[in-house]
C-alpha positions as CSV (number, residue, x, y, z in Angstrom):
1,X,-38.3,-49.3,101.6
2,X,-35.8,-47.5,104.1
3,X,-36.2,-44.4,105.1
4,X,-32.9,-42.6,103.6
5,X,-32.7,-39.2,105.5
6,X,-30.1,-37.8,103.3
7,X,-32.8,-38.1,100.6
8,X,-35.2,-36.0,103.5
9,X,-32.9,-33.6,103.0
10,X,-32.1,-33.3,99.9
11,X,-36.0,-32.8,99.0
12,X,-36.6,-29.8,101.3
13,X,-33.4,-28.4,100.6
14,X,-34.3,-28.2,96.6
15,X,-38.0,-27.3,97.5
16,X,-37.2,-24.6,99.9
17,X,-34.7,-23.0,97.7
18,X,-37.1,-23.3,94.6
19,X,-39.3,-20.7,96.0
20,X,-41.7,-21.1,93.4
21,X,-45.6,-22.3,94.4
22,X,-46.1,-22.7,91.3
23,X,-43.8,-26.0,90.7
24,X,-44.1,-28.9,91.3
25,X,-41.5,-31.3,92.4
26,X,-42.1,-35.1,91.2
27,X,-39.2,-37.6,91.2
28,X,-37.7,-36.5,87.7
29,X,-36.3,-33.7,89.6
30,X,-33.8,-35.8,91.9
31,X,-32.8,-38.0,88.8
32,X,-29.4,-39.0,91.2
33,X,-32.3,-41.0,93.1
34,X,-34.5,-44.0,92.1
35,X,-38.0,-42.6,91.3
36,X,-40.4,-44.5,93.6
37,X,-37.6,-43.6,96.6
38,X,-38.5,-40.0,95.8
39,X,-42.0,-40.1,96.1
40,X,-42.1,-42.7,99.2
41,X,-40.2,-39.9,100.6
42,X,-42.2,-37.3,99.7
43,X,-44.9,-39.3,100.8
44,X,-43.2,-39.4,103.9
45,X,-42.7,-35.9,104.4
46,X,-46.1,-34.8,103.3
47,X,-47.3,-37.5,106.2
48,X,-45.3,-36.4,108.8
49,X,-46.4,-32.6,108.2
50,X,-43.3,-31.4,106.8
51,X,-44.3,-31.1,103.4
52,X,-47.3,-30.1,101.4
53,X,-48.3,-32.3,98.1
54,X,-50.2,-34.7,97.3
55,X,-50.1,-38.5,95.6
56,X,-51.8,-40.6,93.3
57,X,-52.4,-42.7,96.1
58,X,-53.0,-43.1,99.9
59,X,-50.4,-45.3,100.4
60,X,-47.4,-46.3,98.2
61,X,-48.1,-49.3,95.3
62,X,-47.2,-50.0,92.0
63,X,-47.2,-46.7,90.0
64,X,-47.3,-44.9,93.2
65,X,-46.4,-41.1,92.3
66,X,-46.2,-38.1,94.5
67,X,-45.1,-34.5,94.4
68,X,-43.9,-31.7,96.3
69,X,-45.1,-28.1,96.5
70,X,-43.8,-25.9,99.2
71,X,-42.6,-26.8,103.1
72,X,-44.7,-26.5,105.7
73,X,-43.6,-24.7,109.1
74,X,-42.6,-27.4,110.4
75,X,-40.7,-28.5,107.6
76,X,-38.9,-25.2,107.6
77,X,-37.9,-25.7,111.0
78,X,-36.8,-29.0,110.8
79,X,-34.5,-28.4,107.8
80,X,-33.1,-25.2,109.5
81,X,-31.9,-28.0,112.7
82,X,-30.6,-30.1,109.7
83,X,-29.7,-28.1,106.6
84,X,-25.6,-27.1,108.0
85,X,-23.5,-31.1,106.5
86,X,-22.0,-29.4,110.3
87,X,-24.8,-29.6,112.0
88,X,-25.9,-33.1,110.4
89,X,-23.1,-34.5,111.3
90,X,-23.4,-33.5,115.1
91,X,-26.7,-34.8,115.0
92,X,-26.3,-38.0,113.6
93,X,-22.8,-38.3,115.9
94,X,-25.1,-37.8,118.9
95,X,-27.8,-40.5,118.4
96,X,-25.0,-43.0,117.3
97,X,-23.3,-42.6,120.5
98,X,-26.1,-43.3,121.9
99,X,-27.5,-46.0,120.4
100,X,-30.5,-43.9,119.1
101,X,-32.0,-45.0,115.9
102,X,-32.6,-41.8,113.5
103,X,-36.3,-41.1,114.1
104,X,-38.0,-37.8,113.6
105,X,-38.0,-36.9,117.6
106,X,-34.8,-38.1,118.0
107,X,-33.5,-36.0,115.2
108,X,-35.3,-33.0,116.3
109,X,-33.9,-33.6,120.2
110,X,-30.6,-33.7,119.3
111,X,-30.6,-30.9,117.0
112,X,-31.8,-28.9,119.8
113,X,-28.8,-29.9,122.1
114,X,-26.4,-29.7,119.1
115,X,-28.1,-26.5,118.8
116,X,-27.4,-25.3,122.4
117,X,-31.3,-25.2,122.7
C-alpha cells in the first residue's frame, strides 16, 4: 500500500483536535477513506513515533485493525510543520523542485526552511 500523506494528516489533525484520551479512533471514523488504508496508516504513525495506539497485529494482514489514541510529541510537532494547506503546500513545492521523494526527514527538513527555521 502507498503511503498517502494527506491521509497522515488528516489522522492527527482529527486526533489532535479530539482531545479526548478516552476515544478511540479505528477506521470507521475516516469513512471518506478505505478502512485497511486507515489503519496501515495508523500503523504507520504509531511506528514512526508519531502516534500512540495499538493493532491487532505486528504487521498489517488480512483483518489487520488498528487505532488511534492521542499524538505523541513528536507527532504534535510534526503536524504543527504540516497542519497550515499553506504551509503543505510550501513543503511539498520544495521537495518536488528538488526531486525529493516525500519521506518523513525530508518533510520535516523542508518544513523547517519553509518555516524560516
Amino acid at each position: 500500500m502507498k503511503r498517502e500523506w494527506e491521509l497522515i494528516r488528516l489522522i492527527l489533525t482529527r486526533i489532535e483536535a479530539e482531545g479526548d484520551l478516552s476515544s478511540r479512533w479505528f477506521a470507521d471514523r475516516f469513512p471518506e477513506w478505505p478502512a485497511d488504508a486507515v489503519s496501515y496508516h495508523m500503523w504507520l504513525l504509531i511506528q514512526a513515533g508519531l502516534l500512540t495506539g495499538q493493532c491487532n497485529a505486528d504487521a498489517p494482514s488480512a483483518g489487520f485493525v488498528c487505532h488511534g489514541v492521542a499524538l505523541t510529541w513528536a507527532g504534535h510537532e510534526f503536524l504543527a510543520a504540516v497542519r497550515s494547506d499553506t504551509a503543505w503546500g510550501r513543503i511539498k513545492a520544495r521537495l518536488a523542485e528538488r526531486s525529493v521523494d516525500l519521506s518523513l526527514d525530508a518533510i520535516i527538513a523542508a518544513a523547517r526552511f519553509a518555516l524560516g527555521g
